[in-house]
C-alpha positions in Angstrom: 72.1 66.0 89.8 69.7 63.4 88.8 68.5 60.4 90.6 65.7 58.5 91.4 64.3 58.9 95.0 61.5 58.9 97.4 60.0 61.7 99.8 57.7 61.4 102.5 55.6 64.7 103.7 52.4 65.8 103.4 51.2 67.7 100.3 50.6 71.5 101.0 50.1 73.2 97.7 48.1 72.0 94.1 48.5 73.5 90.9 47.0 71.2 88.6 44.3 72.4 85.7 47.9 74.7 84.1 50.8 72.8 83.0 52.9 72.1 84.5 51.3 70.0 86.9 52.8 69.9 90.2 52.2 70.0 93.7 54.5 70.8 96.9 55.2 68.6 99.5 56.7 69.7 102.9 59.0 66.9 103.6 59.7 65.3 107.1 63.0 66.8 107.0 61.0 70.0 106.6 61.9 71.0 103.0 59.4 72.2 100.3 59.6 69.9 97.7 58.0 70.7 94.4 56.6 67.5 92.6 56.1 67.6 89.0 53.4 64.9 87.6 51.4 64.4 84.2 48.0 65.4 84.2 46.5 61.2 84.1 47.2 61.3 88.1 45.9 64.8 88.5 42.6 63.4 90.4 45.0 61.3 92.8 47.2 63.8 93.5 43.7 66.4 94.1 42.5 63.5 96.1 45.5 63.2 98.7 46.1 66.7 99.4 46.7 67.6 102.4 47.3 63.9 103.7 50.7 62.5 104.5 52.0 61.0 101.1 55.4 59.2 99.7 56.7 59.9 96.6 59.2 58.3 94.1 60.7 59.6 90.9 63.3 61.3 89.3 64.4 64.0 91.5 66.9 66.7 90.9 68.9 68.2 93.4 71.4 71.0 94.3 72.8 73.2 97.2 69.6 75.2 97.2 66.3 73.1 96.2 65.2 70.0 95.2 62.4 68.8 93.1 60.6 65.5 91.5 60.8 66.3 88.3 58.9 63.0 87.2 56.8 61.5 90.2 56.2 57.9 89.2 54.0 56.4 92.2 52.6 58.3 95.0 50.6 56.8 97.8 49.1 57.9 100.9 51.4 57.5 103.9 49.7 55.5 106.3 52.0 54.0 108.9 55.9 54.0 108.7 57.9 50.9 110.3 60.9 52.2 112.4 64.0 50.2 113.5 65.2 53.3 115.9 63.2 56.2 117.5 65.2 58.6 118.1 68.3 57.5 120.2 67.0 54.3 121.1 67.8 51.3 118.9 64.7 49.1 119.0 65.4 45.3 119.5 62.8 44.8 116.1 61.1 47.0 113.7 57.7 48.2 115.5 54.8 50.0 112.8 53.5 53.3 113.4 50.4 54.6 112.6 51.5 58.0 110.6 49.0 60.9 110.1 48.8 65.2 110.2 46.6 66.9 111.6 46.1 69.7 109.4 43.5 72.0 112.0 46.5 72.4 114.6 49.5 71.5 112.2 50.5 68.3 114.0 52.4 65.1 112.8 51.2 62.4 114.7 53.3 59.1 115.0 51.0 56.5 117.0 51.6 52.5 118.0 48.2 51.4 120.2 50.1 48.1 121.6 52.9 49.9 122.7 50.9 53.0 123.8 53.3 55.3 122.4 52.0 58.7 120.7 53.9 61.0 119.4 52.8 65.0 118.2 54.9 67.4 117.0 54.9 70.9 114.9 57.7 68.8 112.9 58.3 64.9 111.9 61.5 65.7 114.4 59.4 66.9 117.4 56.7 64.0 116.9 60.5 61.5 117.4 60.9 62.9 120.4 57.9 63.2 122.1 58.4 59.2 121.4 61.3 59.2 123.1 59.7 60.8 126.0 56.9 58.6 126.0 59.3 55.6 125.9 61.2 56.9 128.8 58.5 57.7 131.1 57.0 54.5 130.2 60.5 52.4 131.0 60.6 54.6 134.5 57.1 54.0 135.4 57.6 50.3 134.6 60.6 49.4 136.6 60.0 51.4 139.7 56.7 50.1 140.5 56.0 46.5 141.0 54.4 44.7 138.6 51.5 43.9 141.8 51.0 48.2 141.8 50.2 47.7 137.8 46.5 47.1 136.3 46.1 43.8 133.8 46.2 47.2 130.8 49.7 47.8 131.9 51.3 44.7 132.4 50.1 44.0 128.9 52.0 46.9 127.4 54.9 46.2 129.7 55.5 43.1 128.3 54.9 44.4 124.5 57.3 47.4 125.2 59.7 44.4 126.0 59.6 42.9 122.8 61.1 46.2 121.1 62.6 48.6 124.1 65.9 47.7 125.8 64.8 48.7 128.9 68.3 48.8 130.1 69.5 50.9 127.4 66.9 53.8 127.9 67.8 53.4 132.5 71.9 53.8 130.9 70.7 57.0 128.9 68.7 58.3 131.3 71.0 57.7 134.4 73.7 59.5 132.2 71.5 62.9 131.6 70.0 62.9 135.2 71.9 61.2 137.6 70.7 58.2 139.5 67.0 57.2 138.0 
């Protein structure tokens, strides 16, 4: 089935200079995408391998594989805006720095202002060591005073606010552990 579609991922394999021209792209939902491009974008393409990337164009699908048989636009993958991270509903959309970290095969989700960092083996591991973060950040924050805090962490407090129902991550965490 033909449609047209994007991908996010980071590019793992070239084969350029022999037609046809395509590269691989293992996908955040860990699938090996092959992307098929014409050779004017073949110094691009060379140029962004290995990095996180999103692709568009005409992808073909079935039960078994799925390819871009026409990329259109490709661009390095720089930061990613989430409205959720993993089960928590954010209160607004919060940017993410988004990288891999091809020497020990880590994706790498990071928000400074929030001091959230995520790793992971997978896109789906890097989620929840957010999650994680989040909820040892929430804990931390409402069982100390904000008098036991430094200036750094009332600062991030109050941006973790902006986004995180606080009272949505105690609920979740009361529910898997008891009394918090």
């Amino acid at each position: 089935m033909l449609t047209h579609g994007e991908i996010s991922g980071i590019i793992v394999t070239l084969c350029g200079g022999n037609k046809p021209y395509h590269f691989t792209v293992k996908a955040k939902d860990e699938r090996y995408v092959n992307c098929y491009f014409d050779s004017e974008i073949e110094s691009k393409v060379s140029a962004l391998y290995k990095k996180c990337v999103r692709v568009r164009g005409t992808v073909n699908q079935n039960q078994k594989t799925c390819n871009i048989d026409a990329v259109d636009y490709i661009e390095m993958l720089t930061s990613e805006e989430m409205s959720s991270i993993g089960r928590y509903k954010l209160l607004k959309p919060v940017t993410f720095e988004v990288s891999y970290d091809m020497v020990n095969s880590l994706w790498c989700l990071k928000n400074y202002d929030l001091a959230l960092d995520g790793y992971g083996s997978t896109y789906n591991e890097s989620i929840e060591c957010l999650e994680e973060d989040i909820e040892s950040h929430v804990l931390c924050f409402t069982r100390c005073s904000d008098s036991e805090q430094s200036e750094d962490s009332l600062t991030v407090k109050a941006n973790l606010k902006e986004y995180i129902d606080f009272k949505q991550v105690l609920d979740y965490l009361r529910e898997r552990d008891g009394e918090v």
